[in-house]
PDB file of N, CA, C and O in Angstrom:
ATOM      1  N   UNK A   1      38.104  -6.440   3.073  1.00  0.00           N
ATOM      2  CA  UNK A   1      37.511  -7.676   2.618  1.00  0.00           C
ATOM      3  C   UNK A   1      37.907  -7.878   1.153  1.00  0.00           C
ATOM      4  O   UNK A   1      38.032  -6.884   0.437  1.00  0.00           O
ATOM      5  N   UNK A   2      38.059  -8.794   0.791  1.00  0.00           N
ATOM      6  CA  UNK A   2      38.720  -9.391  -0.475  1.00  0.00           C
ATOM      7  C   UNK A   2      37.476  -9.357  -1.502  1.00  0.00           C
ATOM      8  O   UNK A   2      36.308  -9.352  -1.115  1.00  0.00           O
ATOM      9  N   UNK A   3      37.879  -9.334  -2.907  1.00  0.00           N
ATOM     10  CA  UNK A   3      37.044  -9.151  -3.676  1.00  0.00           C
ATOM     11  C   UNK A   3      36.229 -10.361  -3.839  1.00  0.00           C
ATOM     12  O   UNK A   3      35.204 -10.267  -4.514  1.00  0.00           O
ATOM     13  N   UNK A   4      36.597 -11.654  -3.233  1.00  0.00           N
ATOM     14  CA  UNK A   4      35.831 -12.876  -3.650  1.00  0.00           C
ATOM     15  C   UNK A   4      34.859 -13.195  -2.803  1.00  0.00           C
ATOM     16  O   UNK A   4      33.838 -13.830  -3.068  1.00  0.00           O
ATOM     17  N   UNK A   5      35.260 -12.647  -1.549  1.00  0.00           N
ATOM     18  CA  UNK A   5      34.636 -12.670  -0.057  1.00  0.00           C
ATOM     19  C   UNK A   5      33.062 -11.848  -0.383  1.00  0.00           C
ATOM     20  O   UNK A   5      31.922 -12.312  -0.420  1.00  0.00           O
ATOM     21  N   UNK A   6      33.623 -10.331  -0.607  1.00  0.00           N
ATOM     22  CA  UNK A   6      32.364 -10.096  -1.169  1.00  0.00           C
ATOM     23  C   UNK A   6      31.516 -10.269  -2.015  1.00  0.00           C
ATOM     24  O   UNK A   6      30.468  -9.622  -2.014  1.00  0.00           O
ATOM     25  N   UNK A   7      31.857 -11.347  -3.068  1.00  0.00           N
ATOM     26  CA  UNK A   7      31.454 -11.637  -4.211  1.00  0.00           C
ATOM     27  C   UNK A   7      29.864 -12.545  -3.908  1.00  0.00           C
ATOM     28  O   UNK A   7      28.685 -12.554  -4.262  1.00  0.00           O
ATOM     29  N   UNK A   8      31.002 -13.366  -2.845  1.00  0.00           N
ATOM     30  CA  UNK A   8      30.263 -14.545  -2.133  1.00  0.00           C
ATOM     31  C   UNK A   8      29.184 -14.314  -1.231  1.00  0.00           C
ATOM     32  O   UNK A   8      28.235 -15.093  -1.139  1.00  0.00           O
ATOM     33  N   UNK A   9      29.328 -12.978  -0.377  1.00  0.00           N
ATOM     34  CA  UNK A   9      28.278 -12.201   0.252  1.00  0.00           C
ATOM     35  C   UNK A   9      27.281 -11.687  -0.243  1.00  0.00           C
ATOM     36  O   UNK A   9      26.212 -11.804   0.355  1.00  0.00           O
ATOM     37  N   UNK A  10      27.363 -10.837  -1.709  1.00  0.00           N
ATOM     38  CA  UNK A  10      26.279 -10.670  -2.339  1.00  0.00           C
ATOM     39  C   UNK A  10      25.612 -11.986  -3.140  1.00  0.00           C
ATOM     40  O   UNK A  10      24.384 -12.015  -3.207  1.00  0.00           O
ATOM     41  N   UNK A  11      26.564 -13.332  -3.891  1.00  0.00           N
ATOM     42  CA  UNK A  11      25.700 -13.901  -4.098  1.00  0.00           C
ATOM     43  C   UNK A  11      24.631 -14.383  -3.507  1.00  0.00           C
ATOM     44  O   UNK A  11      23.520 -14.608  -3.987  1.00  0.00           O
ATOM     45  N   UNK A  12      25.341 -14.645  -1.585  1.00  0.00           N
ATOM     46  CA  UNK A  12      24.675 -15.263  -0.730  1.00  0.00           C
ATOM     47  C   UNK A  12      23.254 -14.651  -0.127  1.00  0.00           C
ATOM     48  O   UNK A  12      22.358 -15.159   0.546  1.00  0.00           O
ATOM     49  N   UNK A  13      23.487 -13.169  -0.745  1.00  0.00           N
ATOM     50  CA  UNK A  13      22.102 -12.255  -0.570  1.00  0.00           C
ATOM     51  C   UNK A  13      20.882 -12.262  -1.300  1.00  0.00           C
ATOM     52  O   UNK A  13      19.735 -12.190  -0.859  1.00  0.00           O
ATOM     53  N   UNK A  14      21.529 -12.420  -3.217  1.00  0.00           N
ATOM     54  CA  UNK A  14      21.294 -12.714  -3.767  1.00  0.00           C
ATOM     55  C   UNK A  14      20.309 -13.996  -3.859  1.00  0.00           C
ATOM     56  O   UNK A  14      19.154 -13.782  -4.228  1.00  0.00           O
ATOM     57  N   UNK A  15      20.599 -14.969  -3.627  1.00  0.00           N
ATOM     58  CA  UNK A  15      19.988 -16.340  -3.342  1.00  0.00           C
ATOM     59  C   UNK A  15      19.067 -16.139  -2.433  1.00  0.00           C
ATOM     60  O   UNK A  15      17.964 -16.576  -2.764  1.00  0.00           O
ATOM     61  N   UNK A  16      19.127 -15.572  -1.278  1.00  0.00           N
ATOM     62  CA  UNK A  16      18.328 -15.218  -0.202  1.00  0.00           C
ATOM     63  C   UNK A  16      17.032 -14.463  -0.681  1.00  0.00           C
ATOM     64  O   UNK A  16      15.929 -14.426  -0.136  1.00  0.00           O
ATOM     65  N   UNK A  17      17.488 -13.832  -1.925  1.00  0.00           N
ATOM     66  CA  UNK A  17      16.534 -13.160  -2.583  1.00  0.00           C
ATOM     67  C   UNK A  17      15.666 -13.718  -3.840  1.00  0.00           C
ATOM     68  O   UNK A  17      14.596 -13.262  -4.242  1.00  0.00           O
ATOM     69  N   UNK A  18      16.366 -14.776  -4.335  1.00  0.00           N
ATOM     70  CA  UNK A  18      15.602 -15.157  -5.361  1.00  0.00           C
ATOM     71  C   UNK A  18      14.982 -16.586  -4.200  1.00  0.00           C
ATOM     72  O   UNK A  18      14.231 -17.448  -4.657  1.00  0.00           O
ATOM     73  N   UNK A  19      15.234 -16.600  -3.392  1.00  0.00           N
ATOM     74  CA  UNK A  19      14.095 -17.731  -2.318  1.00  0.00           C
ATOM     75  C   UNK A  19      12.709 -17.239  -2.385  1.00  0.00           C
ATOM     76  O   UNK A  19      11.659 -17.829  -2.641  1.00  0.00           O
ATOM     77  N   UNK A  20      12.986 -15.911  -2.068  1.00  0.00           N
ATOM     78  CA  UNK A  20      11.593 -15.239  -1.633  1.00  0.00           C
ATOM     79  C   UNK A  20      10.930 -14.324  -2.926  1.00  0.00           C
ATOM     80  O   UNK A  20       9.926 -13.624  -2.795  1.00  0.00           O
ATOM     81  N   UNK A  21      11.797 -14.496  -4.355  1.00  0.00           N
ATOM     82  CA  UNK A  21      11.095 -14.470  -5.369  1.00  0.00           C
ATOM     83  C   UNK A  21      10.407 -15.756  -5.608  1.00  0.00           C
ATOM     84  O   UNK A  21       9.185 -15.767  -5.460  1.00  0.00           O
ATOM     85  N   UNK A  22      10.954 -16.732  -5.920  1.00  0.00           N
ATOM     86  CA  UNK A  22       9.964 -18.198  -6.140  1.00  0.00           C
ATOM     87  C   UNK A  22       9.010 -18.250  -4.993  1.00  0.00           C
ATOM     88  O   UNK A  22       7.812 -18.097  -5.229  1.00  0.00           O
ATOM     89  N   UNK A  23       9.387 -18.430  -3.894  1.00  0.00           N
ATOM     90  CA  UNK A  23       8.293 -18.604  -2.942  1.00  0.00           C
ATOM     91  C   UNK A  23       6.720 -17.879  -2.827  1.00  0.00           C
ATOM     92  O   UNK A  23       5.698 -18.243  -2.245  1.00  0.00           O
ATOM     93  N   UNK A  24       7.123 -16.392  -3.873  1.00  0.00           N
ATOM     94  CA  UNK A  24       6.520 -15.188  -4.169  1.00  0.00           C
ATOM     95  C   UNK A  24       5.797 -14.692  -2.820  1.00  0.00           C
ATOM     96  O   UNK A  24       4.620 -14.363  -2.667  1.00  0.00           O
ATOM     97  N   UNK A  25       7.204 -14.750  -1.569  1.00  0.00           N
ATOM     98  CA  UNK A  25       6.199 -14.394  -0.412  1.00  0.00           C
ATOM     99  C   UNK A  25       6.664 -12.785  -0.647  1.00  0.00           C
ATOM    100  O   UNK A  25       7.747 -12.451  -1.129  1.00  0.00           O
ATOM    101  N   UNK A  26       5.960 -12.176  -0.350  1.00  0.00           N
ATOM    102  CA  UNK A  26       5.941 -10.688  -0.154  1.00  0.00           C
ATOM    103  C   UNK A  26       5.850 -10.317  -1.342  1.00  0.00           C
ATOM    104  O   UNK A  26       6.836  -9.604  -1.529  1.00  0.00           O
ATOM    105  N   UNK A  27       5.188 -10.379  -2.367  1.00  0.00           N
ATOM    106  CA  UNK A  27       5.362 -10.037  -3.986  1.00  0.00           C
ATOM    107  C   UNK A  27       4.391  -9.047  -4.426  1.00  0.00           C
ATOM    108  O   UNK A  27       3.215  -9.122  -4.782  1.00  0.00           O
ATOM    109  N   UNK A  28       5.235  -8.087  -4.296  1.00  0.00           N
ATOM    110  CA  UNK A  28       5.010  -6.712  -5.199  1.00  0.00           C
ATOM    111  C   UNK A  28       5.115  -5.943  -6.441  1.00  0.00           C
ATOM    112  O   UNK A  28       5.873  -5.035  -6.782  1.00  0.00           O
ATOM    113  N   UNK A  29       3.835  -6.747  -7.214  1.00  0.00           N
ATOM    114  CA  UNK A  29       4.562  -6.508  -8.821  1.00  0.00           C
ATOM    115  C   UNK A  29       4.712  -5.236  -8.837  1.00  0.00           C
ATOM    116  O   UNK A  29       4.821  -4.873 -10.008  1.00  0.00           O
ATOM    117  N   UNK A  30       4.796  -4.000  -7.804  1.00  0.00           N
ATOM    118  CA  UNK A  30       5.224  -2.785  -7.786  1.00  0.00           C
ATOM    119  C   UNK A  30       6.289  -2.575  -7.661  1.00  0.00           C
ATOM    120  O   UNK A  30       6.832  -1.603  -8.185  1.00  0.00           O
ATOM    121  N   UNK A  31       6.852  -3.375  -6.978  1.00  0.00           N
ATOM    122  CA  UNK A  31       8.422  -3.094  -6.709  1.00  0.00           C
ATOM    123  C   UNK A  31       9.394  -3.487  -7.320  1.00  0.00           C
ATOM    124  O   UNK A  31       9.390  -4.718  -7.317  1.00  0.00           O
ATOM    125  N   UNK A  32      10.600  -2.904  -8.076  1.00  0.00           N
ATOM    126  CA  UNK A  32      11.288  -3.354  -9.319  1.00  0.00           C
ATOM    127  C   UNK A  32      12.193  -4.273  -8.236  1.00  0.00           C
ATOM    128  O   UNK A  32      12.969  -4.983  -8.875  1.00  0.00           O
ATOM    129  N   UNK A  33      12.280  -4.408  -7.217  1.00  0.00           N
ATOM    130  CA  UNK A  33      13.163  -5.084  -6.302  1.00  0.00           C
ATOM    131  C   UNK A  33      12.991  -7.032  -6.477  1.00  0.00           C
ATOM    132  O   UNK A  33      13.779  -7.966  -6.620  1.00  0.00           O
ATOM    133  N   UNK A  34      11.207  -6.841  -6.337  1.00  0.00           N
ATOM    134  CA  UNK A  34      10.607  -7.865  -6.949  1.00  0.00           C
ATOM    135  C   UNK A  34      10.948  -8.581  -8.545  1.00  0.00           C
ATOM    136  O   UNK A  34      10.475  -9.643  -8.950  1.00  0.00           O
ATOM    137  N   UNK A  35      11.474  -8.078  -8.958  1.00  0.00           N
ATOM    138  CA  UNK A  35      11.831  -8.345 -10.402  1.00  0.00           C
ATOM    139  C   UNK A  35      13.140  -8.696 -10.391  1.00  0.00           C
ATOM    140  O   UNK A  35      14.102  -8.112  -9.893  1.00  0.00           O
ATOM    141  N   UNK A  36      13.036 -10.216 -11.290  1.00  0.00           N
ATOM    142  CA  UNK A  36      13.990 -10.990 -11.326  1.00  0.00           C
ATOM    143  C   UNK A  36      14.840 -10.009 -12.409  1.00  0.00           C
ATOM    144  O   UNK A  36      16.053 -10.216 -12.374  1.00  0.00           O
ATOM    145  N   UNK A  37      14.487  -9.185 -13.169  1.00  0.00           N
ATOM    146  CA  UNK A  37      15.595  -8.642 -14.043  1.00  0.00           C
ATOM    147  C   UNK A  37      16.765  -7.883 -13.196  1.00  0.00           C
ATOM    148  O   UNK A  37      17.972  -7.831 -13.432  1.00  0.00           O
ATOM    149  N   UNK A  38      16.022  -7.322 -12.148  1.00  0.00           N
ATOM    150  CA  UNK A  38      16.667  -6.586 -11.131  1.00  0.00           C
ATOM    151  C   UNK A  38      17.714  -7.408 -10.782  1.00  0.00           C
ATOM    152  O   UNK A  38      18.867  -7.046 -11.019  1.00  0.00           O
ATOM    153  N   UNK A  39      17.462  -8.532 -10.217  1.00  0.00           N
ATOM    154  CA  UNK A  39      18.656  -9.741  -9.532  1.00  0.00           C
ATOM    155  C   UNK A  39      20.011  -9.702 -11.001  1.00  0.00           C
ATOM    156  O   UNK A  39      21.211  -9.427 -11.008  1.00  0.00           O
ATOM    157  N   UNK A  40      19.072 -10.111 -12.032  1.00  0.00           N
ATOM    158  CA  UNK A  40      19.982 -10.973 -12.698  1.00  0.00           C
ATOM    159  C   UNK A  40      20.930  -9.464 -13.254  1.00  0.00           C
ATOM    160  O   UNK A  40      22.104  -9.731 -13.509  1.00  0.00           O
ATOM    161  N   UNK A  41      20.668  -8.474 -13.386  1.00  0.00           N
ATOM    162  CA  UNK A  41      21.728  -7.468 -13.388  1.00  0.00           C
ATOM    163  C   UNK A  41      22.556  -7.126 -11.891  1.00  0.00           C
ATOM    164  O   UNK A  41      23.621  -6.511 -11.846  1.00  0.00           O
ATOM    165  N   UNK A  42      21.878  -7.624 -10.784  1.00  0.00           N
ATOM    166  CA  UNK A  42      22.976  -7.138  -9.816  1.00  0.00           C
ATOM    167  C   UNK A  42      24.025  -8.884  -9.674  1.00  0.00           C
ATOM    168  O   UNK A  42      25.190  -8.975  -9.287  1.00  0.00           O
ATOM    169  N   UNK A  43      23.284  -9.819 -10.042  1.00  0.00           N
ATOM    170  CA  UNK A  43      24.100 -10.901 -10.847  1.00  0.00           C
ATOM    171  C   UNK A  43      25.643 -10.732 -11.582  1.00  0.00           C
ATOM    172  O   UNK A  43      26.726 -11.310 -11.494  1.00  0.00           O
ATOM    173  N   UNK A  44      25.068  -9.572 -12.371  1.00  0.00           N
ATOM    174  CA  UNK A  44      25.927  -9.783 -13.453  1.00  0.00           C
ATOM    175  C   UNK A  44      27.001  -8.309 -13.099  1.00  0.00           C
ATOM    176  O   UNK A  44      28.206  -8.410 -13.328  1.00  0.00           O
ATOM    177  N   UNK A  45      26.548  -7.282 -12.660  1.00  0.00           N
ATOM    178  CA  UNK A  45      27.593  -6.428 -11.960  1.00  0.00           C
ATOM    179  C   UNK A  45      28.109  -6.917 -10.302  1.00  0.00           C
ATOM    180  O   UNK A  45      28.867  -6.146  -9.714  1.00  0.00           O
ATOM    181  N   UNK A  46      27.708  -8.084  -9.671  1.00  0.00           N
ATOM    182  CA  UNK A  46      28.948  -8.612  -8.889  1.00  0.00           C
ATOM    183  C   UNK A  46      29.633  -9.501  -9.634  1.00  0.00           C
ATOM    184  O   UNK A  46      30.844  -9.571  -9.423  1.00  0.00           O
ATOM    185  N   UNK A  47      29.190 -10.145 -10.393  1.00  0.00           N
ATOM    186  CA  UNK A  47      30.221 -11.121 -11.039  1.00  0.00           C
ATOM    187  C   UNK A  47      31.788 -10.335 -11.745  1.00  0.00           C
ATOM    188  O   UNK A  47      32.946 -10.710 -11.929  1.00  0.00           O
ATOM    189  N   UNK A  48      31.169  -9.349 -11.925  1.00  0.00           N
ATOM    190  CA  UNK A  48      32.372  -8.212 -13.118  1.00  0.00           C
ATOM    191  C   UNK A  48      33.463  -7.922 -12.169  1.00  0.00           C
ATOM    192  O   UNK A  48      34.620  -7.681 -12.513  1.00  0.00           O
ATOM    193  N   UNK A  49      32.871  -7.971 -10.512  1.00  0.00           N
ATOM    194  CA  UNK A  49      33.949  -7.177  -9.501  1.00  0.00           C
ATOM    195  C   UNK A  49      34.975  -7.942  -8.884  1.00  0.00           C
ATOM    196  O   UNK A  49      35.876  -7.504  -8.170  1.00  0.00           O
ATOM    197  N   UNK A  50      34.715  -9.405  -9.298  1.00  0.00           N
ATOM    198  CA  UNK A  50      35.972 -10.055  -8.545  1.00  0.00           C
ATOM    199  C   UNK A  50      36.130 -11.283  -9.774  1.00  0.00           C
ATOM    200  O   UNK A  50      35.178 -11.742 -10.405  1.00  0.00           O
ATOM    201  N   UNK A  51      37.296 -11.610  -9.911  1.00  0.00           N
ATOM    202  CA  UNK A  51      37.552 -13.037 -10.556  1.00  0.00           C
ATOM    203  C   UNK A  51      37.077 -13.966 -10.294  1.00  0.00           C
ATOM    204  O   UNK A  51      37.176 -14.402  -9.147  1.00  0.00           O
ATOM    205  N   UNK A  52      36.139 -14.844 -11.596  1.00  0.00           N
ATOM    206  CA  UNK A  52      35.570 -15.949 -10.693  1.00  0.00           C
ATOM    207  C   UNK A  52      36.085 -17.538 -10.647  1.00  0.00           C
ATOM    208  O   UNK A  52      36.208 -18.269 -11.630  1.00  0.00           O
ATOM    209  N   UNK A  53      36.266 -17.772  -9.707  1.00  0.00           N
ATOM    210  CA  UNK A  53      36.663 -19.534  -9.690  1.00  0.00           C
ATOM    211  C   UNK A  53      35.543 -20.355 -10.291  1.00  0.00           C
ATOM    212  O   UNK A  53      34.365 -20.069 -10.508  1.00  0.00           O
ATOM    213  N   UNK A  54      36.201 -21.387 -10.486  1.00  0.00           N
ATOM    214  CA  UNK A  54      34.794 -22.869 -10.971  1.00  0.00           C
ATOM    215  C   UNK A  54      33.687 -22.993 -10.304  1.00  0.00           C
ATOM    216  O   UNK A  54      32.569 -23.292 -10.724  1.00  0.00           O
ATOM    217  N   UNK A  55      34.126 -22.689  -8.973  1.00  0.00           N
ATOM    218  CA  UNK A  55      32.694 -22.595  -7.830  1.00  0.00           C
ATOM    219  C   UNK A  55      31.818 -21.407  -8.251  1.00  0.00           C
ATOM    220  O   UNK A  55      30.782 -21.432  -8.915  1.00  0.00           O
ATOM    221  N   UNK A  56      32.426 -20.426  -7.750  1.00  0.00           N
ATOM    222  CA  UNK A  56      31.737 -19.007  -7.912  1.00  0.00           C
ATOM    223  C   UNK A  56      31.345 -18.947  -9.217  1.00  0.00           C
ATOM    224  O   UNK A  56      30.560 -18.005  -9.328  1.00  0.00           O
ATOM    225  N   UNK A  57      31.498 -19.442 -10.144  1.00  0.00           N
ATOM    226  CA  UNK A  57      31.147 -19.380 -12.031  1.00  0.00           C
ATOM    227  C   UNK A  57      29.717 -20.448 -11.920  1.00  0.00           C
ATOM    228  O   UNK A  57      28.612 -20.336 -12.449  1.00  0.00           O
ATOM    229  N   UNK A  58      30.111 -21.192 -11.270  1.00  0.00           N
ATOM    230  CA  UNK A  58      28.902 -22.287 -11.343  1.00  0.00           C
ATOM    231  C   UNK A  58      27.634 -22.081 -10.452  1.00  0.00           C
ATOM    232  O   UNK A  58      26.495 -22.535 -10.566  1.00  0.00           O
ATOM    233  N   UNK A  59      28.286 -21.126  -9.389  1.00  0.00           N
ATOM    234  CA  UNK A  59      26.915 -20.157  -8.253  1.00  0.00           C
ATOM    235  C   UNK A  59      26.112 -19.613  -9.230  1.00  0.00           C
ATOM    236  O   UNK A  59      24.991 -20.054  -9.484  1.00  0.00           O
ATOM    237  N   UNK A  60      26.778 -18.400  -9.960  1.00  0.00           N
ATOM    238  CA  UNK A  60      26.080 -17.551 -10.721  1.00  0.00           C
ATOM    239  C   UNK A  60      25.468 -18.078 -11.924  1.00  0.00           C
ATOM    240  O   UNK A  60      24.365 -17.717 -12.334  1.00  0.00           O
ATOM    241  N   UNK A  61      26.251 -18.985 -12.509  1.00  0.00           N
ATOM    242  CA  UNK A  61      25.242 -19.870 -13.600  1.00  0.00           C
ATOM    243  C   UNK A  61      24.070 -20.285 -13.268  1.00  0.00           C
ATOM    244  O   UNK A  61      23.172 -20.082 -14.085  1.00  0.00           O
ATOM    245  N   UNK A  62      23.647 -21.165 -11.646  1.00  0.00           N
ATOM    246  CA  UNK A  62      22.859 -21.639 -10.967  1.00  0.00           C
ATOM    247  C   UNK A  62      21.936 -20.465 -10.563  1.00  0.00           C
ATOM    248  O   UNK A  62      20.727 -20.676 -10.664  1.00  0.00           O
ATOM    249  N   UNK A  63      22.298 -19.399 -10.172  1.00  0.00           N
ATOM    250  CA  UNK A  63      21.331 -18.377  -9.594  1.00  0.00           C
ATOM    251  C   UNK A  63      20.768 -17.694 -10.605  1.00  0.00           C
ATOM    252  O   UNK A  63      19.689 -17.206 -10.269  1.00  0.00           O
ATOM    253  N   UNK A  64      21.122 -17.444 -11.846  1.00  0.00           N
ATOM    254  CA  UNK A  64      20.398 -17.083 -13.281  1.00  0.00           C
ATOM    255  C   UNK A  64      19.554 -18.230 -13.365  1.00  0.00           C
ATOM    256  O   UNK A  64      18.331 -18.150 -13.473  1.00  0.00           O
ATOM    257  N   UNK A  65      20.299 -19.466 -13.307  1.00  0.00           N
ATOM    258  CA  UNK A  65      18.861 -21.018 -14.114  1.00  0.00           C
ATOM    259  C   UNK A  65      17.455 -20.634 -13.053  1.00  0.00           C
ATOM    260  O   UNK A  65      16.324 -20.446 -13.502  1.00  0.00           O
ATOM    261  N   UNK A  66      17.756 -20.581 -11.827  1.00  0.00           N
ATOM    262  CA  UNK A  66      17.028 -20.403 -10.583  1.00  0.00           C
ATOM    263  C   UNK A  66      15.937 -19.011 -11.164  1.00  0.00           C
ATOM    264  O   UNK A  66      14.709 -19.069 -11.102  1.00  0.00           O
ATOM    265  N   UNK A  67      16.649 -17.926 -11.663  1.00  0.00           N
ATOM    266  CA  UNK A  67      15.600 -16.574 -11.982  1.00  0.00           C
ATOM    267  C   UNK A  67      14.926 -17.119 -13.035  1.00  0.00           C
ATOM    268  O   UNK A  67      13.776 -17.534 -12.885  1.00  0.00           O
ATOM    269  N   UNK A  68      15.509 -17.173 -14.109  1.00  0.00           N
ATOM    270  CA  UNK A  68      15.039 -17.865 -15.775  1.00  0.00           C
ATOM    271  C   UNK A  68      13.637 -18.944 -15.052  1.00  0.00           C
ATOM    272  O   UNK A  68      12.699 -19.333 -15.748  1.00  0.00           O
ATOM    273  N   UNK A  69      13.733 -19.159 -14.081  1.00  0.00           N
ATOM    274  CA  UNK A  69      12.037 -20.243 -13.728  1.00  0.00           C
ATOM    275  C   UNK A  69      10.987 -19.437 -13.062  1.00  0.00           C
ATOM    276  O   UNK A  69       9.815 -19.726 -12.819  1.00  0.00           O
ATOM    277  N   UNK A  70      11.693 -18.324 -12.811  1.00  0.00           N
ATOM    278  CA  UNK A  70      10.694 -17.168 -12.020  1.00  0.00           C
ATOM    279  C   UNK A  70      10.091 -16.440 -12.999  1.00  0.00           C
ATOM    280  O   UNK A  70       8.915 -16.806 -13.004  1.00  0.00           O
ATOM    281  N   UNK A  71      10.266 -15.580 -13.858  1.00  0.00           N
ATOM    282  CA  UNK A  71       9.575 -15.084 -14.646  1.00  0.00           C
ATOM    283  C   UNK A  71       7.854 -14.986 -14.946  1.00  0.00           C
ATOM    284  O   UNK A  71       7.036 -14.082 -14.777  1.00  0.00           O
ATOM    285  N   UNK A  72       7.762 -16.350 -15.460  1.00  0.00           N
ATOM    286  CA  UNK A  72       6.224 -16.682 -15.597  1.00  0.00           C
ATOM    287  C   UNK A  72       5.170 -16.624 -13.944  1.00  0.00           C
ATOM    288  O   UNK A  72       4.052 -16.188 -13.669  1.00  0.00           O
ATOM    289  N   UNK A  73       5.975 -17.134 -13.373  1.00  0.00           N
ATOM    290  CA  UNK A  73       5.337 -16.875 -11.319  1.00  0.00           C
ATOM    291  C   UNK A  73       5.152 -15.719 -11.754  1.00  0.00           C
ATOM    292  O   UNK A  73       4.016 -15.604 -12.214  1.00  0.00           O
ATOM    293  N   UNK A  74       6.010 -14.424 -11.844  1.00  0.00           N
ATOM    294  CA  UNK A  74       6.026 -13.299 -11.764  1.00  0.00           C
ATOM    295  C   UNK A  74       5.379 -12.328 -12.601  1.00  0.00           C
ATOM    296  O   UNK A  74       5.228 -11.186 -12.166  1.00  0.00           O
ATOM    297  N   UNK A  75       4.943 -12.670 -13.850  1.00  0.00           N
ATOM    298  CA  UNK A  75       3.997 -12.338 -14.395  1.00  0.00           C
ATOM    299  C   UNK A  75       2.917 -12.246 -14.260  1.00  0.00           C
ATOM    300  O   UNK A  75       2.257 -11.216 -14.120  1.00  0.00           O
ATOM    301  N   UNK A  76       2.479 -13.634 -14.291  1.00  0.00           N
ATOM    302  CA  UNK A  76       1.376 -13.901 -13.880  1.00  0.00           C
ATOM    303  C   UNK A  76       0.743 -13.066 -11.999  1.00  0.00           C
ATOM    304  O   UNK A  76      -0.368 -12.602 -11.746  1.00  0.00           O
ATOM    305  N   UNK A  77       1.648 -13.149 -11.306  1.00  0.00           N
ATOM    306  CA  UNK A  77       1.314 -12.091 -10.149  1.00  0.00           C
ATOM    307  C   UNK A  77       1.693 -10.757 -10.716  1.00  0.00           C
ATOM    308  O   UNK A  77       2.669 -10.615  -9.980  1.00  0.00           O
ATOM    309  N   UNK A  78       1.694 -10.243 -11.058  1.00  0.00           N
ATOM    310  CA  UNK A  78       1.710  -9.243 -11.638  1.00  0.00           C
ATOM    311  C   UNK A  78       0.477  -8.531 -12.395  1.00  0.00           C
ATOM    312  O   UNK A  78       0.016  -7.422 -12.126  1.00  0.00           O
ATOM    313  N   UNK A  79       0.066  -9.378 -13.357  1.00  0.00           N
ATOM    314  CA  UNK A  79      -1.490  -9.660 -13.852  1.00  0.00           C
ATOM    315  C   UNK A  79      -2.407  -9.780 -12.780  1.00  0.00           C
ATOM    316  O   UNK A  79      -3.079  -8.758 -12.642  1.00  0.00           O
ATOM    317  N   UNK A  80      -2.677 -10.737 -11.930  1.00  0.00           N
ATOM    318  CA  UNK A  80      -3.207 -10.651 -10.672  1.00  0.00           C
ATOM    319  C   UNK A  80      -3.600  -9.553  -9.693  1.00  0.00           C
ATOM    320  O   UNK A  80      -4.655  -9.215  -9.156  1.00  0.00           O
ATOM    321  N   UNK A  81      -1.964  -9.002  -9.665  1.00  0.00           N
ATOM    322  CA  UNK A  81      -2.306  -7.356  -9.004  1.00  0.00           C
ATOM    323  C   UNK A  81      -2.995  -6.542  -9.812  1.00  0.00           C
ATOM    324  O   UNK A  81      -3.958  -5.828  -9.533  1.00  0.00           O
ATOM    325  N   UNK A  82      -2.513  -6.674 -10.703  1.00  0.00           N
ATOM    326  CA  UNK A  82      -3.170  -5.132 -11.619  1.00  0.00           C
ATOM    327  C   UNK A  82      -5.175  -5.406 -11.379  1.00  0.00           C
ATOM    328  O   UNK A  82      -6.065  -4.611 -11.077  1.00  0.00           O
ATOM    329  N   UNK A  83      -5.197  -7.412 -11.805  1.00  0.00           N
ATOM    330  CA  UNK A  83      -6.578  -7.473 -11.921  1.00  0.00           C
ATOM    331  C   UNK A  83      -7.422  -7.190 -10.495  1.00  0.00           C
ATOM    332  O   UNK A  83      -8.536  -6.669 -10.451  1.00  0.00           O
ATOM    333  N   UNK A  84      -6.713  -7.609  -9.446  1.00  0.00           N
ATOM    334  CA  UNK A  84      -7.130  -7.236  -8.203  1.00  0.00           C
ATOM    335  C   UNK A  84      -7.359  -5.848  -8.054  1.00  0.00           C
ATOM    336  O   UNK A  84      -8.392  -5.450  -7.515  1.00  0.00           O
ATOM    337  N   UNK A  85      -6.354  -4.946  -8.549  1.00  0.00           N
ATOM    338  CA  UNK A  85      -6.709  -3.010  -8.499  1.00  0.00           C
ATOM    339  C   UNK A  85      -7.303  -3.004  -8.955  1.00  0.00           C
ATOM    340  O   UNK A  85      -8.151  -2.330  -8.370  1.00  0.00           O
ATOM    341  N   UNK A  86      -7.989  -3.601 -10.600  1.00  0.00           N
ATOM    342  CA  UNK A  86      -9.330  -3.111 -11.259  1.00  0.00           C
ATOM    343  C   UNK A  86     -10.418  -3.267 -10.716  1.00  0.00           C
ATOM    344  O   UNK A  86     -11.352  -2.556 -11.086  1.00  0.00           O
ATOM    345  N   UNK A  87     -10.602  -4.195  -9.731  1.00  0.00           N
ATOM    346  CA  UNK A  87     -11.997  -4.593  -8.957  1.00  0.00           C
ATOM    347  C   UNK A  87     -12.511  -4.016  -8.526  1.00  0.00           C
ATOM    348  O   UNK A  87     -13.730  -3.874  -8.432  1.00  0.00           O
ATOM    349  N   UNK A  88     -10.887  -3.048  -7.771  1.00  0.00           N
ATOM    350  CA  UNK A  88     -11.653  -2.595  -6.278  1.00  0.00           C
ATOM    351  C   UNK A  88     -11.448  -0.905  -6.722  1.00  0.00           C
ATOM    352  O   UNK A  88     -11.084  -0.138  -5.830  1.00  0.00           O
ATOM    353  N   UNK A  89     -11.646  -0.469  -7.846  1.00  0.00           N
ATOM    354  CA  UNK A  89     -11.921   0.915  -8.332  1.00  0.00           C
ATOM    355  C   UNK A  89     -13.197   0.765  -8.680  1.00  0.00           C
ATOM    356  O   UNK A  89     -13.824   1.715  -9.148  1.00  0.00           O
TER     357      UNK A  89
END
C-alpha cells in the first residue's frame, strides 16, 4: 500500500475518531485515547509519513480546526467525572 493510501486510511480513522470525541459518546476522561492531544499527535506523525497533496494538507488542517473545538467539551467532562467520583466516595 502506498504511502498516501495509508495516509488517507488513518486520516479516515482519525475523523471517525474525532466524531465520537465531539459527540462525547463513550467519554472517558480516563482514557488518554479520549484526548484530543492524543489525535492531534497521531495527526501530526501520519502527516510526516507520506507527502502531502493540497487535499490531504487541507484534511489535516480541517481535522486539527475540528480537535481545537473539542477541548473545552472535554474538559469540562472531565471535571464532571472526577465530580461524579467525589460523590460517590
Amino acid at each position: 500500500m502506498s504511502a498516501s493510501c495509508q495516509l488517507e486510511r488513518e486520516l479516515a480513522h482519525i475523523s471517525a475518531m474525532i466524531a465520537l470525541l465531539r459527540d462525547r459518546v463513550a467519554l472517558d476522561a480516563n482514557n488518554p485515547v479520549m484526548d484530543p492531544a492524543y489525535w492531534r499527535a497521531r495527526i501530526r506523525n501520519a502527516a510526516r509519513e507520506a507527502p502531502l497533496d493540497s487535499v490531504l494538507q487541507q484534511r489535516v488542517i480541517n481535522l486539527i480546526a475540528k480537535l481545537d473545538a473539542i477541548p473545552a467539551a472535554s474538559a469540562s467532562a472531565k471535571q464532571e467525572h472526577k465530580r461524579s467520583r467525589a460523590r460517590h466516595r
